[in-house]
MARMIKE-481152 format. One record per residue: residue number from 1; residue in one letter; z, x, y of N, C-alpha, C in turn. Coordinates in steps of 0.2 Angstrom, whole numbers. Atoms other than C-alpha are relative to their C-alpha. Layout:
BEGIN
   nr  rest    nzz    nxx    nyy   cazz   caxx   cayy    czz    cxx    cyy
  NUM     a      Z      X      Y      Z      X      Y      Z      X      Y
...
***
This chain:
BEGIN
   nr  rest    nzz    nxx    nyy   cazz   caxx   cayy    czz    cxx    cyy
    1     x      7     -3     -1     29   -105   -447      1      8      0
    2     x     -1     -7      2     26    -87   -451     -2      4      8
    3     x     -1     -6     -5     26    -73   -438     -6      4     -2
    4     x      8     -4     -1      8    -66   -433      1      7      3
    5     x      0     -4     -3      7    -50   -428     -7      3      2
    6     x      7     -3     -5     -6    -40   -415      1      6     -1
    7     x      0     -8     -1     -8    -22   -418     -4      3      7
    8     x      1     -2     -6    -16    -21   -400      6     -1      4
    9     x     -7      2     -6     -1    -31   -392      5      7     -2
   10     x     -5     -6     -2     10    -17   -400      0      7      2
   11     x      3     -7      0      1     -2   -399      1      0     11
   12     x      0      1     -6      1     -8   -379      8      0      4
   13     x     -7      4      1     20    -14   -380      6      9     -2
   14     x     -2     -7      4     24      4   -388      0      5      9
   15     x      2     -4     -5     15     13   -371      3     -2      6
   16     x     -5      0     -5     24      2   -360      7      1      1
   17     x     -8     -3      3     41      4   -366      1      5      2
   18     x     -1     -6     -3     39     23   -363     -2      1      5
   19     x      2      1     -9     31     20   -346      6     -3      5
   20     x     -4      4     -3     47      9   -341      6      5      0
   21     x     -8     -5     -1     62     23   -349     -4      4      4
   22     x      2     -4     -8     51     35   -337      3     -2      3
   23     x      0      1     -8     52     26   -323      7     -3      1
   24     x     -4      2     -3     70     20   -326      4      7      2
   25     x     -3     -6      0     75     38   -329     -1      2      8
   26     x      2     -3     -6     66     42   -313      5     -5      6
   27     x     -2      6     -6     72     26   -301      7      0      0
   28     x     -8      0      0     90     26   -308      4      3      0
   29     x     -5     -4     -3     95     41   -305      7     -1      6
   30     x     -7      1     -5    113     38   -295     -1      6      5
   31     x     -3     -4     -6    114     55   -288     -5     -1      5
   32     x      7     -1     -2     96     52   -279      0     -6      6
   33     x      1      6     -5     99     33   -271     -1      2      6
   34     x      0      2     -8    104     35   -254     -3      7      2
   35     x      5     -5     -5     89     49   -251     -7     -3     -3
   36     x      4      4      3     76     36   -260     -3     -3      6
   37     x      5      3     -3     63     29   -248     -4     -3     -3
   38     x      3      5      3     50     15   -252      0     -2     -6
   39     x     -2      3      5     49      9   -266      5      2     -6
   40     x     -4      1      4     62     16   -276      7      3      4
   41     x     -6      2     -5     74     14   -263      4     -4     -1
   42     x     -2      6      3     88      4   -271      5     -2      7
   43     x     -4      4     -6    100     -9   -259      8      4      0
   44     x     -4     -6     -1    113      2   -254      7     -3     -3
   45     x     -5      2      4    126    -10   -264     -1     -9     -1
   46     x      1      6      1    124    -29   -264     -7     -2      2
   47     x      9      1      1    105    -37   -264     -3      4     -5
   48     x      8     -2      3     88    -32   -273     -5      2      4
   49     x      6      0     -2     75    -22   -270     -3      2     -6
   50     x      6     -1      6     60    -17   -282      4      6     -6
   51     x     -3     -2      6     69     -3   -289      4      2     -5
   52     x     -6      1      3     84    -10   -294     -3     -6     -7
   53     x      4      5      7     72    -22   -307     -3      6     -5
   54     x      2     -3      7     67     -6   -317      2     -2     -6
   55     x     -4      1      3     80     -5   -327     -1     -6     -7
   56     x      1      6      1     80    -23   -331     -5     -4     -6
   57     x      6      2      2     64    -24   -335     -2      4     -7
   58     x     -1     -3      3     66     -9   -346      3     -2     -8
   59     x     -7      4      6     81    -17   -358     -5     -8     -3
   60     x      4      7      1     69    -35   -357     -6      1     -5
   61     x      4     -1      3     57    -27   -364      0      2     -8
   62     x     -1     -4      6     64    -18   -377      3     -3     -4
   63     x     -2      8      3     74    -34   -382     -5     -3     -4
   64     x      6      3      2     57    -41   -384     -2      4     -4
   65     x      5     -5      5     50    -26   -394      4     -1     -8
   66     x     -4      4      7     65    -32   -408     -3     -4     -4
   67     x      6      6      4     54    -47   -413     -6      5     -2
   68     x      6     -1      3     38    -41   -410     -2      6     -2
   69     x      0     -6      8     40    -24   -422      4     -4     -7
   70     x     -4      4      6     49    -36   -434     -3      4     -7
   71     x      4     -4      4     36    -30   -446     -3      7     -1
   72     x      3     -6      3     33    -14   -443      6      6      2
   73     x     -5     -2      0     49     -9   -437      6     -3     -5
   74     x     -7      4      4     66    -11   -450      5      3      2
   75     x     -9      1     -2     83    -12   -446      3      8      0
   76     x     -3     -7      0     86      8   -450     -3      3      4
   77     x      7     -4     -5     69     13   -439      5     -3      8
   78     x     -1      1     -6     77      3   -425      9      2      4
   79     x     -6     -4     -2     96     10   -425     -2      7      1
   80     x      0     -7     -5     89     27   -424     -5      1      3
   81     x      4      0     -7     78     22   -410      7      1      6
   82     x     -3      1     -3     93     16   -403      6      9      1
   83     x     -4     -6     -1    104     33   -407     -6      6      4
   84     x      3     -4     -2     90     43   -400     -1      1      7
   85     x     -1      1     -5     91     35   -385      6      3      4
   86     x     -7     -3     -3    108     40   -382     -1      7      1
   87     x     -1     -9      1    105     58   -387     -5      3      5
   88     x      2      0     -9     93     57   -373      2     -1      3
   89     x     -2      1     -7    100     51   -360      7      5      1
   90     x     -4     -5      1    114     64   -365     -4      6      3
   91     x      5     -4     -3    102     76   -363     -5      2      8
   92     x      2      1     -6     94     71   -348      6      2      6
   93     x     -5      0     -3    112     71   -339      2      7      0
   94     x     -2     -5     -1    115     88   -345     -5      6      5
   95     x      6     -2     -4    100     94   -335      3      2      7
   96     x     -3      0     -9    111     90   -317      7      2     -3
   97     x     -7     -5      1    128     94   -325      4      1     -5
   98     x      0     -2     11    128    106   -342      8      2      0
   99     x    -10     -5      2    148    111   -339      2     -9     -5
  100     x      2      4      8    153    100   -355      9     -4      3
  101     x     -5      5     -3    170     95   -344      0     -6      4
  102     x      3      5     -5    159     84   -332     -4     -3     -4
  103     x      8      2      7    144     82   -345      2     -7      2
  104     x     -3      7      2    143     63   -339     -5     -2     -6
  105     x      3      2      6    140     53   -354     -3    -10     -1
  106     x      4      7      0    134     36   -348     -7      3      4
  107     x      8      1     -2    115     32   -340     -4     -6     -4
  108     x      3      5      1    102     22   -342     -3      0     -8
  109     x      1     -4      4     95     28   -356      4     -3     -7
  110     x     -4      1      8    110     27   -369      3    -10      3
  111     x     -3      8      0    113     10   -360     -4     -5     -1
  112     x      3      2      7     99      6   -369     -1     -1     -7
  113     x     -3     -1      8    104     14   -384      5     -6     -3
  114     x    -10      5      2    121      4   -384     -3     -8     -2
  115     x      1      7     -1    113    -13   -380     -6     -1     -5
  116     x      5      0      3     97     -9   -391      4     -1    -10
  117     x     -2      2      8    107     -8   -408      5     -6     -1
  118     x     -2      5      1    119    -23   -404     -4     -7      2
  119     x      3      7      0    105    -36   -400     -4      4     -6
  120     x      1     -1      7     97    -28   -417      5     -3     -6
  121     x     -4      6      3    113    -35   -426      1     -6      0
  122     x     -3      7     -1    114    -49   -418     -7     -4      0
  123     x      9      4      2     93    -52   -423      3     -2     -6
  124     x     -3      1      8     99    -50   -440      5     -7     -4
  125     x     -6      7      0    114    -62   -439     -2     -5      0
  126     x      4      6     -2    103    -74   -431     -3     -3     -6
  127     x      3      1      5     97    -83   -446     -2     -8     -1
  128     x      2      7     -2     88   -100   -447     -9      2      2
  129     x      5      2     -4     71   -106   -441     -1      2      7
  130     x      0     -4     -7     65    -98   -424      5     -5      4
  131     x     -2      3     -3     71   -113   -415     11      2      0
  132     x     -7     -3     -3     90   -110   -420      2      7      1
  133     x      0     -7     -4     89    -92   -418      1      2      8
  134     x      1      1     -8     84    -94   -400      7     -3      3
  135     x     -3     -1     -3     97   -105   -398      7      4      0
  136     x     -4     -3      1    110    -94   -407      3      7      5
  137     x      1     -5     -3    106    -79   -396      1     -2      7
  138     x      0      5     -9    103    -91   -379      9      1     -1
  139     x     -6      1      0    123    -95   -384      4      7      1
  140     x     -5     -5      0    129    -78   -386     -3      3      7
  141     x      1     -1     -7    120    -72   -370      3     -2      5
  142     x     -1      5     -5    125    -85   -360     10      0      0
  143     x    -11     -2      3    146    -81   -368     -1      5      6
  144     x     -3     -7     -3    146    -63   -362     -4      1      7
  145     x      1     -1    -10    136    -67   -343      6     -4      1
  146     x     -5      4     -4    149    -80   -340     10      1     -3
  147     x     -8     -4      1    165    -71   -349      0      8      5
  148     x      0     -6     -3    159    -55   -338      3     -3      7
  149     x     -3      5     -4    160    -67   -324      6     -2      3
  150     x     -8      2     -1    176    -73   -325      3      5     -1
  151     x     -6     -7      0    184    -56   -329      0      3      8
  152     x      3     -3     -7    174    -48   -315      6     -5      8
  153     x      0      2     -5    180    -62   -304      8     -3     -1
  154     x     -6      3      1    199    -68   -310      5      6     -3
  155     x     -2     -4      2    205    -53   -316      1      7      5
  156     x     -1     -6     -9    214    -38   -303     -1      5     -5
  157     x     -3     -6      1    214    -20   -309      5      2      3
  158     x     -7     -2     -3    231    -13   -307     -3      5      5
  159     x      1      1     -7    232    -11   -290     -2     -4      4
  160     x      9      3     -5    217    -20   -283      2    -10      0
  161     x      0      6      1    213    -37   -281     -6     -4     -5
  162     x      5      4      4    203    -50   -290     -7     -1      2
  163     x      5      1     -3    187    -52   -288     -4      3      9
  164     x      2     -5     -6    185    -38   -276     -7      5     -5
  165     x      4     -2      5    168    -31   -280     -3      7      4
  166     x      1     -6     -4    166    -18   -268      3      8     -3
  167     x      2     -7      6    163      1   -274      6      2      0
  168     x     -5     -4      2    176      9   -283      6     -5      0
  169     x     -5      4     -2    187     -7   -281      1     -5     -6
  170     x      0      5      6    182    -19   -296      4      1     -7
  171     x     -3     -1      9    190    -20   -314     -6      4     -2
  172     x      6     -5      2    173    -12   -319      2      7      3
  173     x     -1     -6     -3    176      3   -309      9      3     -2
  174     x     -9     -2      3    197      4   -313     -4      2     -8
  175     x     -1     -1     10    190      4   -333     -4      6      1
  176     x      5     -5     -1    176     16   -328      6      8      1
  177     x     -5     -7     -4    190     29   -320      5      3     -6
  178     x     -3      0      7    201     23   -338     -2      5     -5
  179     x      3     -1      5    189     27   -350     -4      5     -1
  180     x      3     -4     -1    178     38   -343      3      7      2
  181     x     -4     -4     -5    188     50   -332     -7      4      5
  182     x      5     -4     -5    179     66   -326     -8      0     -6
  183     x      8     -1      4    161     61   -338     -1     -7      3
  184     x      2      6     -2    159     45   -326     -6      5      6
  185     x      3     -2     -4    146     47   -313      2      4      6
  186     x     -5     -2     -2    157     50   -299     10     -2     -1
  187     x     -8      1      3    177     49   -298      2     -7      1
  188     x     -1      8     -3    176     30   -291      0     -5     -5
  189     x      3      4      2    164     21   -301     -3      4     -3
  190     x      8     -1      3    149     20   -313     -6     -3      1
  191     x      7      6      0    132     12   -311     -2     -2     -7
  192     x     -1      1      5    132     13   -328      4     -1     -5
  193     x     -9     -3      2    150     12   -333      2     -6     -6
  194     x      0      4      7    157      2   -347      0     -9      0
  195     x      0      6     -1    160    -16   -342     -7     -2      1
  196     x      8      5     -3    141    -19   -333     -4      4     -6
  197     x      2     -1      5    136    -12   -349     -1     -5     -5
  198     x     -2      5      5    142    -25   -360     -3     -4      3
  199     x      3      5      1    136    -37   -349    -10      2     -1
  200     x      7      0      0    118    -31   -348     -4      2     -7
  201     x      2      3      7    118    -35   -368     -4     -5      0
  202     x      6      8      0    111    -52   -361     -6      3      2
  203     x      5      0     -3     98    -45   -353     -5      3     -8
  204     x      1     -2      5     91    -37   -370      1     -5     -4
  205     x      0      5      5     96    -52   -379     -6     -5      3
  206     x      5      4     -1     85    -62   -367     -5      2     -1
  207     x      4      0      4     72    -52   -371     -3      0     -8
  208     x      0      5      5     74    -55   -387     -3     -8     -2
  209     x      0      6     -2     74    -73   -386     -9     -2      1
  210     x      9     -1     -2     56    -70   -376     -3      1     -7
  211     x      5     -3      5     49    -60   -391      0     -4     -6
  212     x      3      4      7     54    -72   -404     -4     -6      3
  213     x      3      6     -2     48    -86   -394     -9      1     -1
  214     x      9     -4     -5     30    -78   -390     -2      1     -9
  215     x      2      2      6     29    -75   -411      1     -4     -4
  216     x     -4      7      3     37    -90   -417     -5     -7     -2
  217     x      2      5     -2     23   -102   -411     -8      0     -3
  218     x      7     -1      1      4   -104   -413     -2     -3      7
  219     x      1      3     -7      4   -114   -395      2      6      7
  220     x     -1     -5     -2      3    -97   -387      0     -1      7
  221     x      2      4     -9     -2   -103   -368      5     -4      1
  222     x     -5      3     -2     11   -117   -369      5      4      0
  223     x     -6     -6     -2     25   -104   -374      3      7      6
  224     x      0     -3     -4     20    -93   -361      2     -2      8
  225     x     -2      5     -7     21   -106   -347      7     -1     -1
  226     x     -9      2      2     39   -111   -354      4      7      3
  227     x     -2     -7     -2     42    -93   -352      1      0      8
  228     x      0     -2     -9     37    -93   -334      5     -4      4
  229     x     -3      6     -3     45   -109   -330      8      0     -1
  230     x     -6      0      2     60   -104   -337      2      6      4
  231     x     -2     -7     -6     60    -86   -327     -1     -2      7
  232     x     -1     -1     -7     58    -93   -311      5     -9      2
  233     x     -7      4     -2     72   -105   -314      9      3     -2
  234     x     -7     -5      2     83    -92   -320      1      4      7
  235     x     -2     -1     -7     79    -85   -301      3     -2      3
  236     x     -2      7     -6     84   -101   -293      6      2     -2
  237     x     -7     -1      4     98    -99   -303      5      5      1
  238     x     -2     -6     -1    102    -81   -300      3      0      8
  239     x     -1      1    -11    102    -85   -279      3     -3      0
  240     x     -6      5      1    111   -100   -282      7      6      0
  241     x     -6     -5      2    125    -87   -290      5      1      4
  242     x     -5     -7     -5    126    -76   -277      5     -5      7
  243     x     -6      2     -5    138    -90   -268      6      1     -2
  244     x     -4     -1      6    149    -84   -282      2      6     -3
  245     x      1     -7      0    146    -67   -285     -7      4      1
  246     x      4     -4     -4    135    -55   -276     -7      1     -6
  247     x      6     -1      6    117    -50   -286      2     11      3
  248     x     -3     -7      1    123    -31   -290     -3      3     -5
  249     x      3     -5      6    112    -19   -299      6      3     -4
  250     x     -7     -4      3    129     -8   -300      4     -1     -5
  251     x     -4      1      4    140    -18   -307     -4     -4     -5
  252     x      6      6      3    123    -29   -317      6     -7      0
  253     x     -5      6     -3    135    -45   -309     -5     -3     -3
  254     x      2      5      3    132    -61   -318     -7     -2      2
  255     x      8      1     -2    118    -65   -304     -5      3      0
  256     x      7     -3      0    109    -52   -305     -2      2     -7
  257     x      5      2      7    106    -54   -326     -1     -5      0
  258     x      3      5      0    102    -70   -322     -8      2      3
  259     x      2     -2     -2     91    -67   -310     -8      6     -1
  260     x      4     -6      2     83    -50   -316     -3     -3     -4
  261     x      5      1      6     78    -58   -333     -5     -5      0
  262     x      4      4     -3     69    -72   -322     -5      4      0
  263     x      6     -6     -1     58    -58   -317     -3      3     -5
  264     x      3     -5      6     57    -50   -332     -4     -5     -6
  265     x      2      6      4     53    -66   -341     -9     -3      2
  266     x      4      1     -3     41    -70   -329     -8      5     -2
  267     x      4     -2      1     31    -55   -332      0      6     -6
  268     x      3      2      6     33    -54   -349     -4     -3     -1
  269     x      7      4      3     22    -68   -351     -6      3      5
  270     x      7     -5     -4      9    -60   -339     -1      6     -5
  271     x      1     -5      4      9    -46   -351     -1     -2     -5
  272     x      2      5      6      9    -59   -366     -9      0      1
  273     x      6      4     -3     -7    -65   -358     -5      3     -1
  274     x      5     -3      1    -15    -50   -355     -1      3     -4
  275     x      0     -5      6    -12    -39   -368      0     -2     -7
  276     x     -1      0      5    -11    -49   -382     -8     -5     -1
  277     x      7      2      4    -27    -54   -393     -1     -8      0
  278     x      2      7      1    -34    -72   -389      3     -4     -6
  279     x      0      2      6    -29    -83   -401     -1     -8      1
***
């Protein structure tokens, strides 16, 4: 079946996406957390509150925007969306700290960047009828939440222990201090460091997945409800988790990209619904 497109859903799709990198820029700032009050008050390390799902929702979407510019974006327009991103969020960081020995080089931002140009090759790759697409993508997202998982959780950093996930103490945080040095957040750890990076590939991949699904079809309402119905089983599933590992914005631990794209799933199809032209 041929792939429809709405020039209102995009043109609204375009406005949200830079209403979400705002507010992840605003809400994810690390050095700002623990002086954040209501709503972007994040959980001081383990749990969720509201604006640890920026973020999330930010990558979800923008996953999703891979399909639905299929046609008006190509494969060269979205790589250097993708590098711009980065050179933004470089830029932003230089703003708090321009000495070029500290300059950190991660954030939200370029962890966009990074994730936005590997779920574009791996659209591409995806080849087949939507159906095996979906599940092509379903597979690899579902590989690298549950090889994160298992690294995360059976694997010590010299010194530490396994599956120790407390701040500054995880294989994430050891690779962070490796790879990073003095361009990590602080000396500990990263909120955006290299490990929870990789994994929060899935989280763009599942939006993805979303946006082909939602163009793919002509049973737009049924698609929708699958959507929903599958976001608040990826919840159940995300809480399940946490008997397993914690739901952790920091490290984006396996439950909370589960979890988070339940949410994001959920209200992607709320924004299918309302923003896209009847059909």
């Amino acid at each position: 079946m041929s792939r429809r497109t709405h020039p209102a859903r995009f043109t609204s799709l375009h406005v949200l996406l830079l209403l979400l990198a705002i507010a992840s820029v605003v809400a994810d700032e690390p050095s700002r957390w623990a002086n954040r009050s209501g709503m972007l008050r994040h959980a001081e390390w383990d749990g969720v509150l509201p604006a640890d799902l920026v973020t999330p929702l930010f990558l979800f979407f923008l996953g999703s925007a891979i399909s639905l510019s299929e046609r008006t974006l190509c494969l060269p327009a979205l790589i250097t969306i993708a590098v711009a991103l980065c050179v933004a969020g470089l830029a932003v960081n230089g703003l708090s700290r321009p000495d070029l020995a500290t300059w950190r080089v991660t954030g939200v931002l370029q962890r966009a960047g990074v994730t936005l140009a590997i779920a574009t090759a791996a659209n591409v790759l995806a080849t087949g009828d939507y159906r095996r697409r979906i599940a092509l993508l379903a597979s690899i997202a579902g590989l690298i939440t549950l090889t994160y998982w298992l690294v995360m959780a059976h694997v010590p950093p010299p010194g530490g222990a396994a599956g120790d996930f407390s701040p500054g103490a995880s294989l994430a945080a050891w690779l962070d201090r490796v790879t990073l040095g003095s361009h990590a957040w602080s000396a500990d750890w990263d909120p955006d460091g290299v490990l929870s990076t990789a994994a929060s590939i899935s989280t763009v991949l599942a939006g993805l997945i979303a946006g082909i699904a939602i163009t793919s079809t002509a049973h737009r309402t049924r698609t929708i409800l699958e959507l929903t119905g599958a976001g608040a089983g990826a919840i159940v599933i995300g809480i399940l988790g946490t008997f397993m590992v914690p739901i952790n914005r920091s490290l984006w631990s396996a439950s909370f990209v589960v979890s988070s794209a339940g949410v994001a799933a959920i209200l992607f199809g709320a924004w299918c619904w309302f923003a896209q032209p009847r059909c």
